[in-house]
C-alpha positions in Angstrom: 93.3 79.7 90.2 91.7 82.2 88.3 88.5 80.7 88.2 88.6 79.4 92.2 89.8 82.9 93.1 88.0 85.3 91.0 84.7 83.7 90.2 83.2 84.9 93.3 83.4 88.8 92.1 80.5 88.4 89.5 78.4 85.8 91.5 78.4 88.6 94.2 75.4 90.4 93.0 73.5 87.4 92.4 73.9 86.4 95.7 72.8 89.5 97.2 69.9 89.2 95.2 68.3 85.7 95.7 70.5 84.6 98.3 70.4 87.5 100.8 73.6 87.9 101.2 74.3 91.2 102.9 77.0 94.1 101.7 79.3 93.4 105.0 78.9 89.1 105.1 79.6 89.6 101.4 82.8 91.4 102.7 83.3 89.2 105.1 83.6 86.3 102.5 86.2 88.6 100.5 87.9 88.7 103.7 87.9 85.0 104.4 89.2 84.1 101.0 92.1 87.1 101.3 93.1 85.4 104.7 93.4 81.9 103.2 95.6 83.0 100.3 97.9 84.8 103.2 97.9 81.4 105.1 98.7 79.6 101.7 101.7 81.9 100.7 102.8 81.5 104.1 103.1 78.1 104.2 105.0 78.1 100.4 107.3 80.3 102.1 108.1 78.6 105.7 108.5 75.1 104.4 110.2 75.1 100.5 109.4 71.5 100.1 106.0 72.5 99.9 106.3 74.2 96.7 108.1 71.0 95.1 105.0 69.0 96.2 103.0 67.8 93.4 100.8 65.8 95.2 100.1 69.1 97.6 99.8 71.0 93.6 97.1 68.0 93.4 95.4 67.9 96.8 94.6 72.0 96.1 93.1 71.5 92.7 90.5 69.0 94.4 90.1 71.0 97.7 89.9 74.7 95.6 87.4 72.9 92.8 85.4 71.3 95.7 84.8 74.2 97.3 83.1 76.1 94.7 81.1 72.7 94.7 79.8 72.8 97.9 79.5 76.7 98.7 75.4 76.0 96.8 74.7 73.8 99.1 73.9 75.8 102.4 72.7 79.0 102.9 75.0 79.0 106.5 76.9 82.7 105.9 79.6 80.9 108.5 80.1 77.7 105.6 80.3 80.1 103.3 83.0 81.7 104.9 84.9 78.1 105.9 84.8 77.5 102.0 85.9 80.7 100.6 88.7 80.6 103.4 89.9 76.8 101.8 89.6 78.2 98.3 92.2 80.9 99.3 94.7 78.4 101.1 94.3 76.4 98.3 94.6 78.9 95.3 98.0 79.8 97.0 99.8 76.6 96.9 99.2 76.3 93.7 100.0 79.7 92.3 103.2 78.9 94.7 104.3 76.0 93.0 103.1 77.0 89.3 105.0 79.8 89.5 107.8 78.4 91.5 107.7 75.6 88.1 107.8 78.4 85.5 110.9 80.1 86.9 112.3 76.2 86.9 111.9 75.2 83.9 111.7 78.4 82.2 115.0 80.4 83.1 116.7 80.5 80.1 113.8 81.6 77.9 112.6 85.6 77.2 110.8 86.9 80.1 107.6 87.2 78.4 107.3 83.9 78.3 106.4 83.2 82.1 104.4 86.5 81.7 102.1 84.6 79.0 101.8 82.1 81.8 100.5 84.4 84.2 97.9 85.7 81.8 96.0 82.3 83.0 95.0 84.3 85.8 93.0 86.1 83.5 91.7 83.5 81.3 90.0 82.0 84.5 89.0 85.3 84.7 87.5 85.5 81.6 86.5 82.2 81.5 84.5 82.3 84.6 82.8 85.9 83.4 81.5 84.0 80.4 80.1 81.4 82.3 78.0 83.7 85.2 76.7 86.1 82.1 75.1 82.7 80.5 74.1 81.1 83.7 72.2 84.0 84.9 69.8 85.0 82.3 68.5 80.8 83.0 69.2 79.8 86.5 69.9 81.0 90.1 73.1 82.0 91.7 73.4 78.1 93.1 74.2 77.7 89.3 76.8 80.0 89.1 78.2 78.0 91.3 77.9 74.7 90.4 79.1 75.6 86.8 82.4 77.7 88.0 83.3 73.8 89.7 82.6 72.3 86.8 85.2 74.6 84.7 87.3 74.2 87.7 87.1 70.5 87.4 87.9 70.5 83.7 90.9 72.9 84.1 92.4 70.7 87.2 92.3 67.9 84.8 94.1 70.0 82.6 97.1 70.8 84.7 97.0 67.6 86.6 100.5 66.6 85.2 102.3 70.3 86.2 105.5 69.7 87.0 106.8 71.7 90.2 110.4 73.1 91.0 112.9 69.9 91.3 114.8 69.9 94.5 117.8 72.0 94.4 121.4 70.6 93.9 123.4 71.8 96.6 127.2 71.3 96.1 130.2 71.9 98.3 131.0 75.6 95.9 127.5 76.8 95.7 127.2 76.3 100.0 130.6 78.3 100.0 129.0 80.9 97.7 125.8 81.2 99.4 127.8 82.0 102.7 130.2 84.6 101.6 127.7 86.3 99.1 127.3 89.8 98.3 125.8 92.1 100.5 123.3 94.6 98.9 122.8 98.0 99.7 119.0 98.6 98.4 117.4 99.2 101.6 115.6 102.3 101.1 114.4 101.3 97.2 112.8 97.8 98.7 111.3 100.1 101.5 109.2 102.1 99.0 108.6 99.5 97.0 107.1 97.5 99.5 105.2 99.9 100.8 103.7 100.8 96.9 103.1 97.3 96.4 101.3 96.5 100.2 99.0 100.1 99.1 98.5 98.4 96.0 97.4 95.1 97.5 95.0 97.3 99.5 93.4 99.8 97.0 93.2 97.0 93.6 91.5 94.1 95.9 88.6 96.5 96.7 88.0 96.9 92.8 88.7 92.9 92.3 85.7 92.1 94.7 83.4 94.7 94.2 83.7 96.4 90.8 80.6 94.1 89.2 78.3 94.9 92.1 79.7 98.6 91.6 78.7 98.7 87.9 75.1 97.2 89.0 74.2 99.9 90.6 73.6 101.9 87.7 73.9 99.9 84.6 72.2 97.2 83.2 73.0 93.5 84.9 75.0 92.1 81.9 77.1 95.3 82.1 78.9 93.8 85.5 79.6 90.5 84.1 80.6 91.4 80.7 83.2 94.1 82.3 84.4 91.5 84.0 85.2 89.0 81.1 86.8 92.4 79.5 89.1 92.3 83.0 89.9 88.9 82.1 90.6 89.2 78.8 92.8 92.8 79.3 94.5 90.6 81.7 95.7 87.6 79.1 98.2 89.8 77.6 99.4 92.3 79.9 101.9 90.8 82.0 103.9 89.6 79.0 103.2 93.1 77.7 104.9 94.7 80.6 107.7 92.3 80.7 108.2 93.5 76.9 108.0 97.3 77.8 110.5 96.5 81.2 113.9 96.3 78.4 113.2 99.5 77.2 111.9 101.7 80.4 112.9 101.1 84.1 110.4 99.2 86.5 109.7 102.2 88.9 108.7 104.3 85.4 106.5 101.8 84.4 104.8 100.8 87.7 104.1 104.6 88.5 102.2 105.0 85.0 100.5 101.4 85.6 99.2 102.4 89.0 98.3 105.3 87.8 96.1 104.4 84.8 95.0 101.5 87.5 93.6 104.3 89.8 91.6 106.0 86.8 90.0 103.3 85.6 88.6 102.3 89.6 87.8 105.6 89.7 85.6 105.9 86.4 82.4 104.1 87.2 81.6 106.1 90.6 82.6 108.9 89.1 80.9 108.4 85.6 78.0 106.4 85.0 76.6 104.3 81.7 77.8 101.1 79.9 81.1 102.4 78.2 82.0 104.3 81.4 82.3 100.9 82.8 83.5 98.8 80.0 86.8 101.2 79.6 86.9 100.9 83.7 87.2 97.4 83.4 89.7 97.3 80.5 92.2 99.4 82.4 92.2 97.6 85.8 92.6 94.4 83.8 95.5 95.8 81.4 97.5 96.9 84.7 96.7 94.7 88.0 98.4 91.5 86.8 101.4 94.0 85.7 101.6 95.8 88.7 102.7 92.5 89.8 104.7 91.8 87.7 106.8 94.8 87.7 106.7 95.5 91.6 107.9 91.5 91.9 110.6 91.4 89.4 111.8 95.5 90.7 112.3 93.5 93.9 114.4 90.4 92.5 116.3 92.8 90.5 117.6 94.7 93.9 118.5 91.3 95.0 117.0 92.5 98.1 117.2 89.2 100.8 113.9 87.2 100.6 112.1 90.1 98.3 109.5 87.9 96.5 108.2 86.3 100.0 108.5 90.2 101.8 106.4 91.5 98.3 104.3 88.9 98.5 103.4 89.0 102.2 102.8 92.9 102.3 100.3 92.5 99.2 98.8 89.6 100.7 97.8 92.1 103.8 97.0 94.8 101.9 94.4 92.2 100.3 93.1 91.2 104.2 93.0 95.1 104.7 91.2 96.1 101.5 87.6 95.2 102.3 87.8 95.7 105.9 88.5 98.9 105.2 85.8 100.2 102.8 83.1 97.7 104.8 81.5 101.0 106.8 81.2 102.5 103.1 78.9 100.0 102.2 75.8 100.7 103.5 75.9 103.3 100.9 76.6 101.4 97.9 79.5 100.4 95.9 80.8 104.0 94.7 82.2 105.7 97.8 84.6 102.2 97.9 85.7 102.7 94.8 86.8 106.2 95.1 88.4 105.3 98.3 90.1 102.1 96.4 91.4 104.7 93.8 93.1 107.1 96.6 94.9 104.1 97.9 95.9 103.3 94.5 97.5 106.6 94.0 99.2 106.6 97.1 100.8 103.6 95.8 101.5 105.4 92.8 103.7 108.1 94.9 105.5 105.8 96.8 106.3 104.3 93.4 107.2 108.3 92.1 109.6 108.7 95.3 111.1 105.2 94.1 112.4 106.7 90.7 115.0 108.8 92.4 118.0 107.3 92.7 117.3 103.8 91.7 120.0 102.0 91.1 119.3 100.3 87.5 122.9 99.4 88.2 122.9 97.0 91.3 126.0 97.9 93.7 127.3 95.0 94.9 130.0 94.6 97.7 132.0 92.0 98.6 134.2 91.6 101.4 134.3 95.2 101.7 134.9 96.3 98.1 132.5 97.2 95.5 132.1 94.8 92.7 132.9 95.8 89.4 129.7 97.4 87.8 128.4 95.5 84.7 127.7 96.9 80.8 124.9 98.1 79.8 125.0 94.6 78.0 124.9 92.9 81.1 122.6 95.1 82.9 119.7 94.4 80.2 120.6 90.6 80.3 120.0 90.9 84.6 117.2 92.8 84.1 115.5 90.3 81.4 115.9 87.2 83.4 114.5 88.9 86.4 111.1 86.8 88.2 107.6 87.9 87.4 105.2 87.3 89.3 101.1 87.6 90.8 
């Protein structure tokens, strides 16, 4: 998924280049792909079986690797955009059902665990960086390509066998449960957090797509696609690395200083040029956007806020659609003006998350049939808040 999703962000420039790919249509592909992933969350959500599918887990590693197959073999702008619109429906299932798998079949391990998981994300983007920084200095953009399905290919194979979510067991008690549960009042939290995380979905999407062709501008062209291998590889770790930090500090502390060090490091390269400018740049988005994530989803399991994952995930999802679209009339200027308007959104998120610190209840209130439930020990709390979801 990382590769499928992601790979497109350093082939960018070399598409602009020999390909003529304009600043909007290359927008417009961003877009495309953004809308897919929507449509492919969508669908995990609406029908559940979906995500216990693995012949669907199968069916997108063939359609997602085939796409980055065939995008080289037209120079139709409105194929293009067909193709990166499948690689986004088909990038969501499976992040849908791999994570849905993790949560399965890892429930009763340390939460850092699934976050280790998620750091695949970055590995593919890592992986693919690698690959675009050697491919260029011998072949064309229609190269890039090519080789990014080839890695796809070879990591489909690899997770062929993935095991998605078994069907629940539903029993006579657990229907009884599920119908008289506990109502939660968290309203106001899962407001601001939603609207933190849809802000981020918008602001960090804009740096995802167009932080290599940003970096171009005004470094040399190995700069771009080694800062974005550093993204990938800043990314490995961080989740599980924010999981770790989420026993000791609340969720809302830690997602106001990651989207906060997030927003600096989008900021750096328009604001300061050179090779180290954008190096530390890319280290910083990739040490925080995967944990951003992680934090904002498992802030919203731990509210036990009705349907919070799907809600989180939806909001992002259009802040994603939203991102480029927005910072599209920007481009006729270049990359930089985006970027500084990426990193305003960013911080917005960042005081939505500020606002969310008041008051949050670490403690989750609970009530039940009109009394409130017994509060838990600190014990308990930090067992609660271990085992909550992470998630991308």
């Amino acid at each position: 998924m990382g590769v499928g999703r992601f790979v497109y962000t350093p082939i960018l420039p070399l598409m602009h280049a020999q390909a003529g790919l304009s600043a909007g249509s290359g927008a417009d592909l961003a877009t495309a792909n953004y809308i897919g992933y929507l449509v492919g969350a969508l669908a995990g959500i609406l029908a559940p079986a979906l995500v216990r599918s693995p012949v669907l887990l199968r069916a997108s590693l063939i359609a997602l690797t085939g796409s980055l197959a065939a995008l080289p073999a037209t120079h139709s702008t409105a194929v293009w955009i067909a193709l990166r619109l499948l690689a986004g429906v088909a990038s969501a299932l499976i992040f849908v059902i791999a994570v849905s798998s993790l949560h399965s079949h890892l429930r009763e391990h340390p939460a850092h665990l699934p976050g280790w998981a998620f750091g695949g994300v970055g590995a593919g983007i890592a992986l693919s960086g690698f690959l675009v920084l050697a491919v260029r200095s011998v072949a064309d953009w229609r190269a890039a390509w090519w080789a990014s399905a080839a890695l796809a290919a070879v990591l489909t194979v690899a997770s062929w066998n993935l095991r998605p979510e078994p069907a629940p067991v539903i029993t006579a008690e657990r229907g009884r449960a599920a119908a008289g549960g506990p109502r939660i009042r968290t309203h106001r939290w899962f407001g601001l957090l939603f609207a933190s995380y849809s802000l981020e979905g918008v602001g960090y999407i804009v740096a995802g797509t167009f932080l290599v062709a940003a970096i171009e501008q005004s470094s040399p062209g190995w700069v771009g696609s080694g800062a974005w291998v550093l993204v990938g590889l800043a990314a490995v770790p961080s989740s599980a690395l924010w999981a770790r930090l989420g026993r000791r500090w609340s969720r809302p502390d830690l997602l106001l200083v990651a989207l906060v060090v997030q927003a600096a490091g989008i900021a750096l390269p328009a604001l300061v040029g050179g090779a180290a400018a954008a190096l530390v740049s890319a280290a910083l988005f990739g040490a925080t956007f995967i944990g951003v994530s992680t934090l904002a989803l498992a802030a919203g399991a731990h509210l036990r806020f009705p349907r919070s994952v799907a809600l989180l995930t939806a909001g992002y999802s259009v802040g994603q659609i939203l991102g480029p679209l927005a910072v599209a009339p920007l481009l006729r200027h270049g990359y930089h003006q985006a970027l500084i308007l990426a990193a305003v959104v960013v911080l917005a998120a960042a005081g939505a998350a500020a606002v969310l610190r008041i008051g949050f209840p670490n403690h989750v209130m609970v009530v039940r049939h009109g009394a409130p439930a017994p509060q838990p020990t600190p014990g308990e709390a930090r067992k609660v808040s271990q085992e909550a979801p992470d998630g991308f």
